[in-house]
Structure formats: C-alpha cells, structure tokens
C-alpha positions in Angstrom: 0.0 0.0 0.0 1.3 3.3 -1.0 1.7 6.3 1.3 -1.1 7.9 -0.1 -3.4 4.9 0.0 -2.6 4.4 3.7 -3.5 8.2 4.5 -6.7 7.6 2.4 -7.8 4.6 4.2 -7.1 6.8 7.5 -9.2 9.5 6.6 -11.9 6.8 5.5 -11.4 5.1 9.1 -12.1 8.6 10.7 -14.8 9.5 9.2 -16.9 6.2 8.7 -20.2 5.9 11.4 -19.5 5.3 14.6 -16.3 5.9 14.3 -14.7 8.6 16.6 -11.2 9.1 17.8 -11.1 6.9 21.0 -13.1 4.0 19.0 -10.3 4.8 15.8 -7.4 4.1 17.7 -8.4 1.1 19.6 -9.1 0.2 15.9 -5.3 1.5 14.7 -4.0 -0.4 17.6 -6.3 -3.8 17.0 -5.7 -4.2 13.5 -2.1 -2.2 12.7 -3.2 -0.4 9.6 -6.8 1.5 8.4 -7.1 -0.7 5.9 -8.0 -4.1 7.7 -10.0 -2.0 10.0 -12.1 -0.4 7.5 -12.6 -4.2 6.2 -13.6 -5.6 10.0 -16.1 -2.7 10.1 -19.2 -4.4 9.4 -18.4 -7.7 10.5 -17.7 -6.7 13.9 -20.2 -4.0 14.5 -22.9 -7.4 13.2 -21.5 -9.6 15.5 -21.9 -6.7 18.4 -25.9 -6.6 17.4 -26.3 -3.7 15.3 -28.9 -4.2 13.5 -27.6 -2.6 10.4 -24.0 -3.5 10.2 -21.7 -0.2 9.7 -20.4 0.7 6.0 -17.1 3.0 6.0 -16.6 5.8 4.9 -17.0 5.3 0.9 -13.6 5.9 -0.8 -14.8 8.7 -3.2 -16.1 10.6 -0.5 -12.7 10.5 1.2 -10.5 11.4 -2.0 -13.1 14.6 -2.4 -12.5 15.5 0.9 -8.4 15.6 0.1 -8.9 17.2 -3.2 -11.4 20.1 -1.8 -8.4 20.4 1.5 -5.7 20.6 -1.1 -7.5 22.8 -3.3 -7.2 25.6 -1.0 -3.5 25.0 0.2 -4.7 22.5 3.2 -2.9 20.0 4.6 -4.4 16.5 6.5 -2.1 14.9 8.9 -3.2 11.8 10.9 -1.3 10.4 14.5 2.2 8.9 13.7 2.8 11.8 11.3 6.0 14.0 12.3 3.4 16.9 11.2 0.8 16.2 13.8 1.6 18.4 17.1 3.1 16.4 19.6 1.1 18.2 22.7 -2.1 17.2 21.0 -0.9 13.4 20.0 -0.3 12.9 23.4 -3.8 13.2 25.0 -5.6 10.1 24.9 -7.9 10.3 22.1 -6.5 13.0 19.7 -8.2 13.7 16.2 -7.7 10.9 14.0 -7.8 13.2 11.2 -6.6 17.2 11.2 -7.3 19.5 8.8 -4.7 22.8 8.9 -4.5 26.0 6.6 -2.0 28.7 7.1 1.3 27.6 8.8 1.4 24.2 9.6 4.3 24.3 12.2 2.5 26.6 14.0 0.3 24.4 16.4 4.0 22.4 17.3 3.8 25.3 20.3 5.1 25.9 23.1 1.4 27.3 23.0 -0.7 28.6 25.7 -4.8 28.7 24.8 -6.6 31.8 25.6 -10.5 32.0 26.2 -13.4 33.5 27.7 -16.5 34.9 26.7 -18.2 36.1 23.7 -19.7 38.9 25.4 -16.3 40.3 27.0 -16.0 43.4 28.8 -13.6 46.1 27.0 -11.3 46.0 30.0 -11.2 41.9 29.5 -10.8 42.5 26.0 -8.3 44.7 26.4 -6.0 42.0 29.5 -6.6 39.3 26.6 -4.7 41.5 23.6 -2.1 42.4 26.1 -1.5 39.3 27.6 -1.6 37.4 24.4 1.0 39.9 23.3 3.4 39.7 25.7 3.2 35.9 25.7 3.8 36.0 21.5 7.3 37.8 22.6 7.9 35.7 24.7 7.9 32.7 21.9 4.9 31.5 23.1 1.8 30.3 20.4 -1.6 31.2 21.6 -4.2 28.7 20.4 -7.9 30.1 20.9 -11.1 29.3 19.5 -12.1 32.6 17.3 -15.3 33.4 18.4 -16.5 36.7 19.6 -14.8 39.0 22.8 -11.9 37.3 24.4 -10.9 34.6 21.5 -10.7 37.0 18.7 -8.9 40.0 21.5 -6.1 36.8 21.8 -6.0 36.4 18.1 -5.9 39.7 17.6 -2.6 40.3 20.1 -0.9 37.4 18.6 -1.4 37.9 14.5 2.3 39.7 14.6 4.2 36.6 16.7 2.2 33.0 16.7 -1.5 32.7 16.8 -3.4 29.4 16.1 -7.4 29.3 15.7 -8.8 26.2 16.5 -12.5 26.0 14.5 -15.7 24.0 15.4 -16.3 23.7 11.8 -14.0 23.1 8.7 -11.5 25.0 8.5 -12.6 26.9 5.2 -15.5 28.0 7.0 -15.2 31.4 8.8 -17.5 31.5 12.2 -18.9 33.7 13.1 -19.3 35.6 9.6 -17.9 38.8 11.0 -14.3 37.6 11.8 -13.8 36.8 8.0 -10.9 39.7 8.2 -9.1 38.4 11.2 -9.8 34.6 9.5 -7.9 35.8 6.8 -5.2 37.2 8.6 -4.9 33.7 10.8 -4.6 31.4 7.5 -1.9 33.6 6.3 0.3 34.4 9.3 -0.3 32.0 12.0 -2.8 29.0 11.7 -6.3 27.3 11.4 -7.2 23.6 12.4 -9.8 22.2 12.7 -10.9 18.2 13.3 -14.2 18.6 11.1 -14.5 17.7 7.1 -14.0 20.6 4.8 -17.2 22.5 4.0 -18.7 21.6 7.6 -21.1 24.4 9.1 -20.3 24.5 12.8 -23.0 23.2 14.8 -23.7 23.1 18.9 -21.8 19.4 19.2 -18.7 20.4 17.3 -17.8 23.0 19.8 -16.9 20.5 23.0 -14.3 18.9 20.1 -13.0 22.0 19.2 -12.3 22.8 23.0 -10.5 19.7 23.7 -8.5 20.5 20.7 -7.2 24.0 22.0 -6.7 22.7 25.6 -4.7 19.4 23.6 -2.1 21.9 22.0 -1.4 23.8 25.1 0.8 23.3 28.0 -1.9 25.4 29.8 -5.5 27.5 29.1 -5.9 31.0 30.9 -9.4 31.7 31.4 -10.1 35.8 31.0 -13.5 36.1 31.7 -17.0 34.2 31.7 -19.6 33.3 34.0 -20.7 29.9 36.0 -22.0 28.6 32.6 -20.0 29.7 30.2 -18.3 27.1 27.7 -14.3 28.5 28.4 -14.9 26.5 31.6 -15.5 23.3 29.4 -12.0 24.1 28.3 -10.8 24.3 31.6 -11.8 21.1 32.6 -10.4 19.3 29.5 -6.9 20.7 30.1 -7.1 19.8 33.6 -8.3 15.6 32.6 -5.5 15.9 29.8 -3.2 17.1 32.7 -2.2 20.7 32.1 -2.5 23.8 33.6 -5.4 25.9 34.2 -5.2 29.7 34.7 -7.3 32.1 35.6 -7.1 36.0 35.7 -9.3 37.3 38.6 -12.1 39.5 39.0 -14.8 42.1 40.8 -16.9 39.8 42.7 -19.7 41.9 41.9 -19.2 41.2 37.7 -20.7 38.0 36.7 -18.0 37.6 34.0 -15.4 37.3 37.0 -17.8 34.2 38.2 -16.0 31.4 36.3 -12.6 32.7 37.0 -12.6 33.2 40.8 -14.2 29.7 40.9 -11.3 28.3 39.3 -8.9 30.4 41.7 -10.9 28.4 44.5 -9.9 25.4 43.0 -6.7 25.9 42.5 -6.3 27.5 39.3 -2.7 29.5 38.9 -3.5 33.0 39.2 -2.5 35.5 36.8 -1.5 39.0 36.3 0.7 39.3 33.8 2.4 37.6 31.2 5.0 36.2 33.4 3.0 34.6 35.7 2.0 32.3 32.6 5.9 32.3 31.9 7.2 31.3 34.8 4.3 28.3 35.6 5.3 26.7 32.2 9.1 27.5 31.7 11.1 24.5 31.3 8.2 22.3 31.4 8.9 19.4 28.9 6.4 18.6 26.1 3.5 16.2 27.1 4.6 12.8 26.9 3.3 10.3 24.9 0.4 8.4 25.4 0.6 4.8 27.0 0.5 2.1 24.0 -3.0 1.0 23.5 -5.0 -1.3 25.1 -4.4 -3.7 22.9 -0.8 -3.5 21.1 -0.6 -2.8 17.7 1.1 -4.9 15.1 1.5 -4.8 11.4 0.0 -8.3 11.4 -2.2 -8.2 14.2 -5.6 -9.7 13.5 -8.5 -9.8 16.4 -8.9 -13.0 18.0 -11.5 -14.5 16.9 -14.3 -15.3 19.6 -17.5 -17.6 20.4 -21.0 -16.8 20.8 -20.5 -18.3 24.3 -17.7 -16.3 25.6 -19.1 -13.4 23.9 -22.6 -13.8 26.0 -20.0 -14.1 28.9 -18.8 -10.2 28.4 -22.4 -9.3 27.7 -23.4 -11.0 30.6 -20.7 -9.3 32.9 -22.2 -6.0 31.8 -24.0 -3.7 33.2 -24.7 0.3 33.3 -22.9 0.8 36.1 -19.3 1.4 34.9 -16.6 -1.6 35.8 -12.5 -1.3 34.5 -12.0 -3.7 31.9 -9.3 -5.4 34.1 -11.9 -6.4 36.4 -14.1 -7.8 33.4 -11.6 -9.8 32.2 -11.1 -11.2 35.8 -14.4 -12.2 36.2 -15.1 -13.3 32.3 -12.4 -15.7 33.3 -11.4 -15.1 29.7 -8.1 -14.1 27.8 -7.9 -10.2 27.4 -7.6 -9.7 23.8 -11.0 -12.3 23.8 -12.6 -9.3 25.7 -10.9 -6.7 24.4 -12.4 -8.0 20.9 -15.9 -8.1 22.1 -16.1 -4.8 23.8 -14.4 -3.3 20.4 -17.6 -4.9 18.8 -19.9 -3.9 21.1 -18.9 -0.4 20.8 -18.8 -0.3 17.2 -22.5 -1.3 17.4 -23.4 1.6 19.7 -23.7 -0.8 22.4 -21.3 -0.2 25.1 -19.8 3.1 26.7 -16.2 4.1 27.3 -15.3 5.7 30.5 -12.3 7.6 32.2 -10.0 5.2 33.7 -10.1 2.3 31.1 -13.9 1.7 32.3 -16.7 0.5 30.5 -20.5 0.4 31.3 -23.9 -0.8 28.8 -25.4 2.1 26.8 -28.4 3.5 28.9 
C-alpha cells in the first residue's frame, strides 16, 4: 500500500459511522493499519448486534475531501505523522484526522490557549490582547477558538508573533461571519485547524471537540472572563483531565464575568497578572509525553482473536450500566484479554457499550 493509500484509508477510518477518535485508535491499535480496520467494520459491528452492520466511509467521499483540502493550500495529517503536534498526540484520544490552513508548524507550540466569553468586557478585552502579546514575545503560540470577545482580543494580540485558531467547523469556514478579516489574517500568518470535514457548518456538538483540541495543543489554558456557565470553563476542565495547567485571571466579585474565574482560583487555578506569571508556571516544562500504548498493542500483522458466541454472552453477561475497569471484566469473564478486548471493540462499534475515564466500560443506557 502506497503512502497515499494508507492516509486515504485513514481518513476513510475517521470518518466512517461510529467511528470517533477513541473508538479509531483502539481500531489502529487492533488491526495495525486503516485498511483491515475499514474491512472488519461491518463484520464486527454485526457480531456486536447492530442491527444494520456499519459501512465505511465510501472511498470517493474521502478522495473529495483531500482534493477540496488541497484545493485551498490545506494539509491532512493523521497520528504517527511528524506533522501532527506532539502536545495534542499525546492526549488520549486525539483527532484521528486534522485539517490545517496557514502555517502548519504553527500548532508544534510551546502554545498557551486563551479564552473567555463572547460577550467580554472592554477591560477583559483589552488584558486578553495584552496578555496574548506579551506571551507571542515571549515565543509563546496562543491557540484560541475565534469566536466573539476574548478569542478573537487573543487572536488579535498574537497575529504579529504566533497565533493558532482552533474551529468548530472546517477549516474553510469562517465563524462567526464577522471575523472573515481576522480569518484571513490567521490562515496567512499563523494557523487554522480544525478536526471537522471541509465545508462543515459548525453546529452546537462540534464545539466540545473544538475545545479539547485548544486545551490538547497547550501546555496550559488561561481563562479571562465568563460566567458559572459559560463554555471557556469546558475548556478548563479538558486541560485539567488531559493534565495541564489551568489559569485564571481574577475579577470584581460583583461582575458576573469574574464568576468562572474566581471559581477556578478556588480550585486551584494558577492565578495570573501578567504575562509572566503564565511564563514562569510553564518554563522548562517538557512537552506532554506520549500516550501509553493502547489497550491492545498494535502490530502490522495483528488480526483480532476470533471469539465464540459463548464467551461473547460471557462479556455481555458481565455488563452492566454501572461502569466496571475492563481489568476487572476480564477477571471475572475468566477469559483471555484480547478475547474481551475483541468483544467490547464490537460492542462499541454497534453503539452498544460506553467508554469511560479510567479504562472503564458500562452498557449504553
């Protein structure tokens, strides 16, 4: 298989039903290449009980999705690529599949994401240009989100050093309409990614993917302004599962745009001032590491074992909605691990079983 074959079958792989980036690299680790996974697609997702076994992604609609990327001086890298950001390939479930336009060593960082709300005040506005600034001097990248008030002030005060703009939809689609201009000035001196197909309108469940993204590429998020339900905090909660740093810039109690932020201070966010407070938290801090191997180790040659209705009602069995680790399952399946490794693989491809933090598993409710 040539090289471009192989990065076709991985863009097929990621964007074939059911397919998302935890379930695509249990399947890159299971099967060793895209192509035998595509192939085991509708077998296993049968033998897991979906009803309608899944079909991937059909090759035409994958070579049209290159063509239209390329078209518009894109690039696609995948995991395993020495293109694809290292900070990002080392959470546990980065996109299988990323679209970039503008400078592609951009999102390689050091970076530092920057958000808050849409509705910022001028005076947060004002901290976020600064601040993003002084941290561009410093060789830092700032990754942020583009959308109205404090993403677009952090754009805005990195353009002339590093700036990255992560976007909920593809990455030839400007949103919101009104930051064409600063789009524009993003694709051609700093960045845009995004994990979403090319021509993609953003919609309400691309944006929690977009935020794990921009926390993914940072060593740390700062959090400017936004209230007790405000999405930046989203963001702050994904950098502190994938392990970095969360930073908050306090406020007036008596603004409700300070809300999020102090609450964050409360829990031990690192407080900040000034550029250097960002600085000196993340100087000399080493990339993220790499992820653990995979649950079940990847090989060039590796096929899944091949399992019995019997010890596949075992796993089923075992099962229930209350989450259990799957080293516990296999204890009490009394089976061998790849055996259950292969049927929750095919239980999750038919929609039937949940993944959980900690290498936990529950039935779908």
């Amino acid at each position: 298989m040539t090289g471009r074959d192989d990065r076709l079958a991985r863009l097929r792989l990621a964007r074939s039903e059911g397919v998302g980036p935890r379930t695509y690299m249990r399947l890159m680790a299971h099967f060793g290449t895209a192509a035998e996974a595509l192939a085991s697609l509708p077998g296993m997702s049968a033998r897991g009980g979906r009803r309608r076994p899944l079909r991937p992604c059909p090759e035409g609609h994958a070579e049209a999705e290159l063509a239209a990327l390329e078209s518009i001086g894109g690039r696609m890298i995948f995991p395993g690529e020495p293109d694809y950001p290292e900070a990002l390939a080392a959470i546990p479930d980065p996109p299988p599949a990323l679209s970039v336009l503008g400078d592609a060593s951009r999102p390689h960082g050091p970076a530092i994401g920057m958000v808050g709300m849409r509705n910022g005040s001028a005076v947060g506005r004002k901290f976020a240009r600064g601040l993003a600034a002084d941290l561009g001097a410093a060789g830092i990248v700032v990754v942020s989100g583009m959308a109205r008030g404090i993403d677009a002030a952090a754009h805005e005060g990195s353009l002339a050093t590093a700036s990255v703009a992560v976007l909920a939809g593809g990455v030839d689609v400007p949103y919101p309409r009104e930051h064409e201009p600063l789009y524009r000035r993003l694709v051609e001196e700093g960045a845009v990614v995004s994990d979403q197909p090319i021509g993609t309108a953003p919609t309400a469940r691309h944006f929690p993917p977009r935020n794990r993204i921009i926390a993914g590429l940072s060593l740390g998020v700062v959090v400017v302004e936004a209230n007790l339900r405000s999405g930046s905090l989203i963001t702050a909660r994904l950098a502190n599962e994938q392990g970095r740093i969360v930073f908050a810039v306090p406020g007036s109690p008596l603004d409700p745009r300070a809300a999020g932020p102090n609450d964050l201070l409360r829990q031990g966010a690192v407080l900040v001032e000034r550029a250097d407070d960002v600085i000196a938290a993340v100087e000399g801090m080493a990339r993220p590491a790499p992820p653990p191997p995979q649950e079940v180790p990847a090989s060039a040659s590796a096929v899944p074992e091949e399992v019995d209705e019997g010890a596949r009602s075992v796993v089923v069995d075992r099962l229930a909605h209350t989450p259990v680790t799957v080293d516990e399952l296999v204890r009490e399946c009394q089976l061998s691990a790849a055996s259950v490794q292969t049927v929750l693989l095919e239980l999750e491809l038919a929609g039937r079983v949940l993944r959980q933090p900690g290498n936990r598993v529950s039935l779908v409710t």
